[in-house]
N, C-alpha and C positions, 0 to 999 in steps of 0.2 A: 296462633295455635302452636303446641308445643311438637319439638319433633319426638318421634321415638327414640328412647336409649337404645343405645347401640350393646350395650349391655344384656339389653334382654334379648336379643336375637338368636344364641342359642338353645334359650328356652323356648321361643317361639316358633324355629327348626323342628327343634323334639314333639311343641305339640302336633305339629301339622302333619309330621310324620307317624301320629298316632306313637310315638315311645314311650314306654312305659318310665325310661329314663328322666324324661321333662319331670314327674311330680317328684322326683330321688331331688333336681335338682334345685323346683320350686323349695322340697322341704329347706333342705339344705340354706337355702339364700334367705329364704321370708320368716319358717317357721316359730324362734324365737322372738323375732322382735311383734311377729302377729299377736303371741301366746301374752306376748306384754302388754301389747295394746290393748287385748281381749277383755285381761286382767284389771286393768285401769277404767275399763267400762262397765265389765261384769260385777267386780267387786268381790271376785275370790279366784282362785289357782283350779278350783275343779268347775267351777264354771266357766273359765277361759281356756281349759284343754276340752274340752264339752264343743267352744264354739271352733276352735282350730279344728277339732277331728270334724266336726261339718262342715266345715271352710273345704276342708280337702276334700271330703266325699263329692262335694257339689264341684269342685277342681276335675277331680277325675272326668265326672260325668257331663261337664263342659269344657271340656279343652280345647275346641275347635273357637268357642266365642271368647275365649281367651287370648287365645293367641293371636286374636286382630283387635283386642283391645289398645287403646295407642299406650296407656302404661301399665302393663301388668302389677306394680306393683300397689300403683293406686286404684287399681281394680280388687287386688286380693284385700286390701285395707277399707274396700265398699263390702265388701263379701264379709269379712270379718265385725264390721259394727254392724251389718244388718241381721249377722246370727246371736250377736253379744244381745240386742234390741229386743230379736226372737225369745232369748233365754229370758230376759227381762219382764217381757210380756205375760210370757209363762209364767211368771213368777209375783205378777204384779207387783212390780214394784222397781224405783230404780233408786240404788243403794248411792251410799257414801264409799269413796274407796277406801278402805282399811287399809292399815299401815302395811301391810304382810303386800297387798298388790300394788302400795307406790312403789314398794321397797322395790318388787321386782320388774316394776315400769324401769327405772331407775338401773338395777344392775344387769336387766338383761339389753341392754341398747345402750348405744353409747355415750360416755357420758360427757355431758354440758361443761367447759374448761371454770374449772373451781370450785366444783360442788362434789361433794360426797356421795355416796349412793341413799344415805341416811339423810341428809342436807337437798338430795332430790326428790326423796318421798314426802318428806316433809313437805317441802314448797308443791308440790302436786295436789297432793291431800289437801289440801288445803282451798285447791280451787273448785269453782261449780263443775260440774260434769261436761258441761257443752265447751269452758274453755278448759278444763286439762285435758279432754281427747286432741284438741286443736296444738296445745304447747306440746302435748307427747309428742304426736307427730310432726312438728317441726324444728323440737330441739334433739331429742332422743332418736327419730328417724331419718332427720336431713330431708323430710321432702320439702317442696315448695307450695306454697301457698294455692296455687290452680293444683298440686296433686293432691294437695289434701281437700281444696273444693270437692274434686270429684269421689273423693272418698268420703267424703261424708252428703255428697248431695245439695252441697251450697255452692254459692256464690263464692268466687276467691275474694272480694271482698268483705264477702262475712267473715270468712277462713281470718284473713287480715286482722278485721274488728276484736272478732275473740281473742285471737291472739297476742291482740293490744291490751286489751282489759286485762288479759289474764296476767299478762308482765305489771302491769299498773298495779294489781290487786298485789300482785308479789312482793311488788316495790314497799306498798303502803304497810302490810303485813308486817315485812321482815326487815325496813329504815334500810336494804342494801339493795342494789341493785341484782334484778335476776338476770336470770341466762338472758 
């Protein structure tokens, strides 16, 4: 089992101490690269600020089972695709990413060494929905394989699997090798 980042521990200070400071700080650390991941799942910019401002409101009014989650930030990234899902649900239906939210998968995280932000939506767009959530967050968010299990509710093995496929699809796609 993983240990906790040592990183999150002033946020998890703040929340135990009930600060109002802790969600200034979550915003500040998560809230972009969340609003991206959102976007890549939602499938538009006002349905990914839609699932972030829920993200937060439920942030607020849990802070307590937050702050003993062992990773905060694979916690807010379960929080984030289970409101993106909600939106989805509401709307039946679960979209293709359009170009506008690889684009901003892409420039708002960081990016992959040799690809463009244009050359990252693209190869994004491109894949099934189950593996570009999985490549987002492992190229563009740096987590690891057990963080993004827990953020999406699998197996790291799964996490693993798609994220195999989704490189292989890439490969075969575009004759160059992906991220």
């Amino acid at each position: 089992m993983r240990e906790r980042d040592p990183g999150e521990e002033p946020i998890r200070d703040l929340l135990a101490a009930d600060d109002p400071a802790a969600l200034e700080l979550i915003w500040d650390r998560y809230a972009a690269a969340l609003h991206a991941f959102a976007a890549s799942l939602a499938g538009s910019c006002a349905d990914a600020e839609e699932v972030v401002q829920q993200v937060f409101l439920k942030v607020a009014r849990m802070r307590g089972r937050i702050a003993r989650a062992r990773s905060i930030r694979a916690y807010l990234y379960a929080m984030t695709r289970n409101e993106a899902m909600n939106v989805l649900r509401r709307r039946k239906r679960w979209v293709e990413m359009p170009d506008e939210a690889a684009w901003l998968v892409a420039a708002e995280a960081p990016q992959a060494p040799g690809l463009s932000p244009d050359e990252a939506a693209r190869l994004l767009a491109s894949l099934p929905a189950r593996q570009r959530e999985v490549v987002s967050l492992k190229v563009f968010c740096g987590m690891t394989f057990q963080e993004i299990a827990g953020a999406l509710g699998v197996s790291a093995n799964t996490a693993a699997s798609r994220y195999r496929y989704g490189l292989e699809k890439l490969r075969k796609l575009f004759g160059e090798d992906a991220p």
